[in-house]
N, C-alpha and C positions, 0 to 999 in steps of 0.2 A: 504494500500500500504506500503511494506518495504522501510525505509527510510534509506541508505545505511550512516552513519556516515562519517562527513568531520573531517581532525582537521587541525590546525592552527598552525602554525610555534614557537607556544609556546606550543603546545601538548594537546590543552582544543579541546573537541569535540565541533563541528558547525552543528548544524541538522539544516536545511532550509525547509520549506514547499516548494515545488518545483513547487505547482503550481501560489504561489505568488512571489518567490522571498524573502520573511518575514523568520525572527528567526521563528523557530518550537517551540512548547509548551515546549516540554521539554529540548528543550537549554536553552528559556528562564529562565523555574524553575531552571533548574544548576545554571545560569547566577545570577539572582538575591541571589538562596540562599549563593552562594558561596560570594558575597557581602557584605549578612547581617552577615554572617560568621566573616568575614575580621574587620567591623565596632565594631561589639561585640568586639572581641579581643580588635581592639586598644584599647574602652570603659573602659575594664576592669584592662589593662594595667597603663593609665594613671589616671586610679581611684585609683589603688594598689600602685601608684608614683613607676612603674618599668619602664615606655614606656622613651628609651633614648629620651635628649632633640633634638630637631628637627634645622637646620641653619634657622634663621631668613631670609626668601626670600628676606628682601634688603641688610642686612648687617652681616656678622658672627659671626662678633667683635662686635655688637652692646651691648651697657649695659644691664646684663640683671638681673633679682631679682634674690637674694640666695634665698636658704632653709628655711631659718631663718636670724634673725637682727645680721650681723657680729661685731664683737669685731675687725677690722681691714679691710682698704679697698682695702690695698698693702702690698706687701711681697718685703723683698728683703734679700735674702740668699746668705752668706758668706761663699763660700766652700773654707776651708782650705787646696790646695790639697794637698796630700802626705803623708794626715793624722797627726794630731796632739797627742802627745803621753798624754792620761790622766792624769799621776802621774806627766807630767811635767808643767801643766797648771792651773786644776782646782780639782784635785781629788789627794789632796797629801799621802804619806804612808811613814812615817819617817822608818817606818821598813826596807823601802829598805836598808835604810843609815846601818840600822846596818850589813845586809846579803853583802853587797856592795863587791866584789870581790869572793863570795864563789860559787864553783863551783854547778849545779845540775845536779841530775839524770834526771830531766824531758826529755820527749824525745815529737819531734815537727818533726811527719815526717821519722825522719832519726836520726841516734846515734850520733851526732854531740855532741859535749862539749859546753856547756853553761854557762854562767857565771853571777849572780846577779847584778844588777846595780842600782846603788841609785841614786835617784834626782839629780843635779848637781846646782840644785834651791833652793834656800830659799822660804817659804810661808809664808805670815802674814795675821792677819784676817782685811778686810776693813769694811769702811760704816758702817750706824745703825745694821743691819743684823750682823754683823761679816763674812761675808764669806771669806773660806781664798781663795789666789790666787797667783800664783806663779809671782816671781818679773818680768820675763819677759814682764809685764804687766802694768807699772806700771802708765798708762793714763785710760787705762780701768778700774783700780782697783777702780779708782774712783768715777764708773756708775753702781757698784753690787748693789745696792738698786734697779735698775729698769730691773735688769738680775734674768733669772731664769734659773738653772745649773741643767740640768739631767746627774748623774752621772753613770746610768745603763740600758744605750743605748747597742744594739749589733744588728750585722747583721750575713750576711751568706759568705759573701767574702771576701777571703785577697789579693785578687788580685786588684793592679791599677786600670785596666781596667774596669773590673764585679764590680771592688767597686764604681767605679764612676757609672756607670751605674744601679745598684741598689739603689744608693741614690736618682740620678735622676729620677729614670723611678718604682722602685721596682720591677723589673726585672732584673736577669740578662745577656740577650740575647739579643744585640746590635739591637736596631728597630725592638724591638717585643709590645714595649709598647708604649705610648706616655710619654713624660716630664714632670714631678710635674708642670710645669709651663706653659704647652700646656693644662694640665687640670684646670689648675684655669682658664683660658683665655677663655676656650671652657664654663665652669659653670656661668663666672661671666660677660664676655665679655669684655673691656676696655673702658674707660670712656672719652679716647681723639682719634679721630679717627683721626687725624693726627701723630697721633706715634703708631709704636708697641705696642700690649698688654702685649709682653713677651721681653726683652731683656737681654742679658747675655757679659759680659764684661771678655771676657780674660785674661791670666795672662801667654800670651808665648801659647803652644797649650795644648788640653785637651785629657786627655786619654779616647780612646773609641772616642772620633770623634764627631760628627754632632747627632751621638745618643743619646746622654746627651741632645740638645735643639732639639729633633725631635718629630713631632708630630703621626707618627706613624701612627695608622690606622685612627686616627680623621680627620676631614676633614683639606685642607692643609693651611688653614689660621689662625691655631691654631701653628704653628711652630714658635724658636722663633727665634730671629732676632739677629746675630751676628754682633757687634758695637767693632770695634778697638778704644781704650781709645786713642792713641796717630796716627798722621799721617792720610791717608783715616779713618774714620770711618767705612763708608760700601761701598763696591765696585762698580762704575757705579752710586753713588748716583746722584754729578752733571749730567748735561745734556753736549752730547759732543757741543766744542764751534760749535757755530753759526745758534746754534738751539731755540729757544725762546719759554717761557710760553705756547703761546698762539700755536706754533706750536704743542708742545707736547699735548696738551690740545685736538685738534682739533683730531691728530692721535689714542690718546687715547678713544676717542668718537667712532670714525670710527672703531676701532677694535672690542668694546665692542658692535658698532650695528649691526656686523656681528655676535659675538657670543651669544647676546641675539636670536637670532631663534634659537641656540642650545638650550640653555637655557630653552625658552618655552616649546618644544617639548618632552625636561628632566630635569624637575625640581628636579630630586634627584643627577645630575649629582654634586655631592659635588667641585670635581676638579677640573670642569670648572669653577665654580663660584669661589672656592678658588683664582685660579689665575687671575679671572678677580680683583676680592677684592685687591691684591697684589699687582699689576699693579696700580691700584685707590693710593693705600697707599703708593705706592712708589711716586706717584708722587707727594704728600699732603707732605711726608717726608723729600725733596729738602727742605724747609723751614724751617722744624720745630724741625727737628735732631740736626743740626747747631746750632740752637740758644741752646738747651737742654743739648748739649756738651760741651759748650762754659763756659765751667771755669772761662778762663779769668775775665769773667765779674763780678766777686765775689769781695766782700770788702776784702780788705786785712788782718783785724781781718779773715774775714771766711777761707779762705786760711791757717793762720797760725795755726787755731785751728783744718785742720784737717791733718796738715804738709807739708804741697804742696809745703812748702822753704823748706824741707830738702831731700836732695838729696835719700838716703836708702827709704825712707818715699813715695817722690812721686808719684811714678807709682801708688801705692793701694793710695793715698789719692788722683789721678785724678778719679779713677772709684769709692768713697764712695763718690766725690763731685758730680759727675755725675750722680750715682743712688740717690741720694736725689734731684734733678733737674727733672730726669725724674717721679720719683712717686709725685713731687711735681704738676705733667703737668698730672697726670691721667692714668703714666704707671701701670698695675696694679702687674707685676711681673717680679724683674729687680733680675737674678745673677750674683757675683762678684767673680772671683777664686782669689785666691793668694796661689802660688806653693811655694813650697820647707821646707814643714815639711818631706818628708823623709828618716828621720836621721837613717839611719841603722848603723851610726859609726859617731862619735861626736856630739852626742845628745846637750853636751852644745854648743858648738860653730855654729849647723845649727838650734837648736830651738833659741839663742839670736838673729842671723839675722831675722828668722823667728817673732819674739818681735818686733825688730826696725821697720822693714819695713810694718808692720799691726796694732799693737798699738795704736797711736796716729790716722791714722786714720779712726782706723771703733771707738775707743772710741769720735773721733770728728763727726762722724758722728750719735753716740746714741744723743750727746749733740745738735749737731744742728737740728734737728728733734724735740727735746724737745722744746729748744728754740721758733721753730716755731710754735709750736701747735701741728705739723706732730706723733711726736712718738705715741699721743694715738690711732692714726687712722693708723699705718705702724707697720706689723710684721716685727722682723728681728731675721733674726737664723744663727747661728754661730757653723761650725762643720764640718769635714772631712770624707771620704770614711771608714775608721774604724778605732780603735783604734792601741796602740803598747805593745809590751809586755814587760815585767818586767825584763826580760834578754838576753842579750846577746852571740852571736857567740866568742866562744876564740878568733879568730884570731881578731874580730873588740875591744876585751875589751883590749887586749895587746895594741893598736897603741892609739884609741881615741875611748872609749863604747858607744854602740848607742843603738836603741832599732829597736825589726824586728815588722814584722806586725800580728798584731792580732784584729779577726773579733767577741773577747767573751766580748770586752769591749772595748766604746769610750764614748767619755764626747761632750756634744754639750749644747749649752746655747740659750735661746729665749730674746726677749726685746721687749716693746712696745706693740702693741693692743691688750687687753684682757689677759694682762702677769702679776703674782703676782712677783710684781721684790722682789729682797733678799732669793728669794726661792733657797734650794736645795733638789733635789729630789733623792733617791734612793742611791744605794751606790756599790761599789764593792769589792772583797775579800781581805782578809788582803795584797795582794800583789796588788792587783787593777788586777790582769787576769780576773777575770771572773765579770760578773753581776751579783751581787747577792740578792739585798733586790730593793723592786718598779722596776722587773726586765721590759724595756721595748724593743718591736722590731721596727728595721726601718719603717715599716707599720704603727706601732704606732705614731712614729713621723708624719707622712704624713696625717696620721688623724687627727692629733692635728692641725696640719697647716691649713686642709682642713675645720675645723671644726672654728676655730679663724675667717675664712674668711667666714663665714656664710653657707659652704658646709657640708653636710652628707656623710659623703664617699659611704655609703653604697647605698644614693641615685643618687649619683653622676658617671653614667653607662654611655656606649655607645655599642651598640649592635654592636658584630663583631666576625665572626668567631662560629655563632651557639650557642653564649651565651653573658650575659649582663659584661662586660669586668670595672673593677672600678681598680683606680692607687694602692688602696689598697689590690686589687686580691679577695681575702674572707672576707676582714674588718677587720680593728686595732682597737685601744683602745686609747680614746680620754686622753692625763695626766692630770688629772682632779686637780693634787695636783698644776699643776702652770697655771689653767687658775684664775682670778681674778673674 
């Protein structure tokens, strides 16, 4: 008897015996091979260490094993925004000093008239190492024995926006990728399920947006958590008055035993459970953010060493007192901005402010981490969206010379887990324009960070979009001259 073919609302044939009502032979063999088909794969997948990590069914955030035994169990990254110029900080060239007012032919673009511009900074060499560093610095200077200075860093953009966004994400196409810090969170999970995994402390707002801490295609409990230093923290955090623990509690129950049937029926459904997760952490958060913020409560030596009495000083030493609170509670990836290296005209007078007000405290912040035990167990990295160039536009060298942006050469420094401090790596050309010796790319950094924390970039995937998706894109180059 011809058995006339069904098929099913997902388009797989249904052949039925129609005199029993029972799968037919040969659906069944479809049914089954297509199965063992399925099973093989993952098999081979998670044997080959390609099959992305899977969410943990009770928790997303939960802790979960690196790659390998990490040299650090926290990061927390110091984005300089506005880009900090390398010849004025960590990668001095006395040459400028002597070219310092001569015009060039180079052309950038457009025939504009350009004009050389020299340091406006003294360097000395500090610590056992000698490394030099320019005076703007002159709390930090004191911690290069535990700093390691890559002087031949470069990306791909000179723009604000795409620069922030390619440091954060290695992308750069606003929410095409997830966060350096959505991916450590997603590989390593967080170790205090009362706080974020990922949190990121302002500095005024951020070019590029919500994109810089967005988690993109990964599931949504990997995003990170935007924390105001001063005033609300986070928005809606308290409960509105007249509401109580135990009411929120109950409400909270009640929703989540509604959306547990979704749950069952689709256990891949990543976004439901992300915001069930959210919801849970927000409310665990009420407690435990307050306390983790709470400055105040610090001895007044701790306070003074990381400047929080000086006015220029405290805003960046409330969020370098705050991110050593929260990584000291198990956050596992906390950034810190601090704006206004921008200097396209008066490089000295906007990198000095740029000195007072970050100085003392991300240098009190190397010291108090050491003091505690913290620093050998907490990366910390220090560095902006891209470097600056070596000369300047006529019109800004006449009034006060600043330097414009340039994406062939920036300087960023590491401290702490798995870091051979006093190190300098690499170098760049006799003006500092370009990279040129240990030349390394953004990707490389992200490797090296990914890699300090017990990740493999290249194992470190999430399937999306028809192929295996890593922060790294094709894979960087771990700097193997400053791990320890």
């Amino acid at each position: 008897m011809l058995i006339k073919p069904q098929f099913n609302q997902c388009g797989d044939v249904e052949v039925q015996d129609p005199r029993s009502g029972d799968v037919g032979r040969r659906d069944f063999l479809f049914r089954m091979g297509r199965g063992i088909g399925g099973t093989a794969l993952s098999y081979m997948l998670a044997r080959d260490g390609l099959l992305a990590k899977g969410i943990p069914a009770g928790n997303p955030l939960a802790a979960k094993a690196p790659h390998f035994a990490p040299k650090a169990k926290a990061c927390i990254f110091l984005f300089m925004a506005g880009a900090p110029s390398q010849m004025d900080t960590f990668d001095p060239k006395p040459i400028l000093a002597k070219y310092h007012g001569t015009p060039i032919t180079r052309i950038y673009g457009s025939l504009e008239k350009r004009i050389y511009v020299g340091s406006p900074f003294k360097f000395a060499k500090h610590g056992q190492c000698g490394m030099e560093v320019s005076e703007i610095f002159p709390h930090l200077s004191t911690c290069v024995d535990d700093i390691a200075v890559v002087r031949s860093l470069h990306t791909n953009s000179n723009s604000h926006p795409t620069g922030f966004i390619l440091m954060n994400t290695g992308v750069q196409e606003p929410g095409a990728a997830p966060s350096m810090g959505s991916w450590l969170v997603y590989g390593l999970g967080t170790e205090n399920q009362n706080m974020p995994g990922f949190v990121v402390l302002p500095d005024g707002g951020i070019q590029g947006g919500i994109a810089n801490y967005s988690n993109s295609y990964l599931p949504t409990a990997y995003q990170g958590t935007l924390i105001n230093p001063q005033g609300v923290p986070i928005v809606d955090l308290k409960p509105p008055s007249g509401v109580t623990v135990k009411q929120q509690s109950e409400t909270l129950g009640l929703i989540n035993d509604y959306n547990r049937g979704y749950i069952d029926s689709d256990p891949g459904n990543s976004a439901l459970l992300g915001r069930m997760k959210s919801y849970e952490l927000a409310f665990r958060m009420q407690m435990a953010v307050p306390d983790a913020l709470d400055v105040d409560r610090e001895p007044e030596k701790v306070k003074e060493l990381y400047g929080l009495n000086d006015k220029i000083a405290e805003p960046m030493a409330r969020r370098c007192l705050m991110a050593r609170r929260m990584v000291e509670r198990g956050v596992r990836f906390v950034q810190i901005y601090c704006g206004g290296w921008d200097s396209h005209s008066d490089i000295d007078g906007g990198h000095r402010r740029c000195g007072l007000k970050s100085d003392q405290p991300v240098a009190g912040l190397l010291k108090d981490l050491k003091q505690r035990g913290l620093l050998d167990e907490t990366l910390v990295v220090w560095g902006g969206e891209f470097g600056r160039t070596a000369d300047n536009h006529m019109s800004f060298f006449r009034a006060h010379p600043g330097r414009d942006h340039n994406e062939k050469a920036m300087v960023t420094w590491f401290a702490g887990g798995g870091i051979k401090g006093g190190t300098v790596v690499g170098n760049t050309d006799e003006m500092g324009i370009e990279a040129a010796e240990n030349v390394y790319h953004l990707h490389d950094l992200h490797a090296t960070i990914l890699h300090l924390m017990g990740l493999d970039d290249m194992r470190l995937t999430y399937y999306h979009a028809g192929r295996f998706k890593r922060l790294t894109d094709l894979g960087g180059r771990v700097m193997k001259e400053i791990v320890a």
